[in-house]
N, C-alpha and C positions, 0 to 999 in steps of 0.2 A: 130086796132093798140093800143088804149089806153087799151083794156082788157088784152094785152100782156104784155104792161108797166107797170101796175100796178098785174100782175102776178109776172115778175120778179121782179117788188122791195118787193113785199111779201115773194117771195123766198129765197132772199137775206137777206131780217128782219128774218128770222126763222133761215136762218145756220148763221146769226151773235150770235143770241141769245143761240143757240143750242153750236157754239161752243166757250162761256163763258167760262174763269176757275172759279171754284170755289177756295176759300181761303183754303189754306192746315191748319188741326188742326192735334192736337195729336199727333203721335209719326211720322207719317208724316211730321210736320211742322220739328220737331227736324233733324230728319234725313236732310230736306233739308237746314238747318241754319248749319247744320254739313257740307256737302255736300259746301256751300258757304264760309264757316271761310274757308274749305282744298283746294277751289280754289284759295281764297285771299292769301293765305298762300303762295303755290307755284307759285306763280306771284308774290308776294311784301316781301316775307322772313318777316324777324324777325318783320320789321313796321307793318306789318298787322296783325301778331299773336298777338300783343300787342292792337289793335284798336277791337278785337273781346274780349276782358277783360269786364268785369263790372268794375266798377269803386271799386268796393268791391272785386273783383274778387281773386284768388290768383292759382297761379302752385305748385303745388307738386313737390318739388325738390329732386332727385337722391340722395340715401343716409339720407333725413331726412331732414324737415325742410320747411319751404314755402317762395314762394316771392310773395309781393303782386306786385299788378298791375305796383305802381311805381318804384318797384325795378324791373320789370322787363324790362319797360321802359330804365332806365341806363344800361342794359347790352347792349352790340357793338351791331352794326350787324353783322348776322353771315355773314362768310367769305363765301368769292365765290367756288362756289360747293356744298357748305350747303344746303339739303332739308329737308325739315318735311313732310309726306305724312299720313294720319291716313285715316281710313275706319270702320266707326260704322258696331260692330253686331245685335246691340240692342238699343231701343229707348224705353221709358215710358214717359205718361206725367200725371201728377198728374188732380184727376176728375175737379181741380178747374181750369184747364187750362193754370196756371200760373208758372209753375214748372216743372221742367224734368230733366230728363237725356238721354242721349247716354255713349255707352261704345263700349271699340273693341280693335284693333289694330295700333300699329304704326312704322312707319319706319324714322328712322331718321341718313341721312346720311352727314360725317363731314371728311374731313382731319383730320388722326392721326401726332403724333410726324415728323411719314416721311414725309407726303404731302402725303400719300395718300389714297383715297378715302373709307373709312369704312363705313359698314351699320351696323346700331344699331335697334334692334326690341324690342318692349315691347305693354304693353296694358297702352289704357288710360281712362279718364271718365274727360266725361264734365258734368257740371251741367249748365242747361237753365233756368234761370229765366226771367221773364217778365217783365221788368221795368216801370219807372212812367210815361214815355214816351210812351209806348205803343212795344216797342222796344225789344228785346230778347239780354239779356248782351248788347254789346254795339252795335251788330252785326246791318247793313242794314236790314232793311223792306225787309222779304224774296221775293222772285219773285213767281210769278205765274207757279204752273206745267205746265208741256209743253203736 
């Protein structure tokens, strides 16, 4: 009975160990810190676009011009029915590990003048930097692949 018992807890120490995730690097990590800002997004609207900023951070505004993080802070929330949804093509990360980008697509849908419901499409690019925190912009500690 004990060569059984200590059979399975060996077996059990091996697929613990065996199924480990490893930390995502690279264009991996970017993709999935993308992946997590587009679900905070659509779960907490315009507060949680603004909480995935760098504190240096800034948007590229429609027609010319930029806001930085705290101007975009002051803008309302948006109105009920407002989504953002974006979907990286592309991910790089710089060899020092600290630096990237994503770039792609996005859909962005708002009540017009009537109330109703438009969808706006364009491409976008985020830059990911690594902060002094250990942190990527201002984004959560990514999760572990599944």
């Amino acid at each position: 009975m004990n060569k059984v018992a200590i059979a399975l807890l060996l077996f059990f120490a091996a697929v613990s160990f065996a199924t480990k995730q490893k930390p995502l690097t690279g264009p991996d990590l970017l993709i999935q810190l993308e992946a997590e800002f587009v679900a905070d997004v659509a779960q907490h609207g315009h507060a949680a676009f603004v909480t995935h900023f760098a504190e240096d951070g800034v948007e590229v505004v429609d027609g010319g011009g930029f806001d930085t993080k705290d101007a975009i802070r002051r803008q309302p929330p948006w109105p009920e029915g407002t989504s953002l949804t974006w979907t990286p093509v592309k991910a790089e990360m710089a060899a020092s590990g600290d630096l990237g980008y994503t770039y792609g697509n996005y859909v962005y849908t708002a009540k017009n003048k009537e109330g109703k419901l438009v969808a706006n499409y364009g491409k976008y690019t985020s830059i990911w930097k690594k902060q002094k925190g250990g942190q990527w912009n201002s984004s959560p500690e990514p999760k572990a692949a599944k």
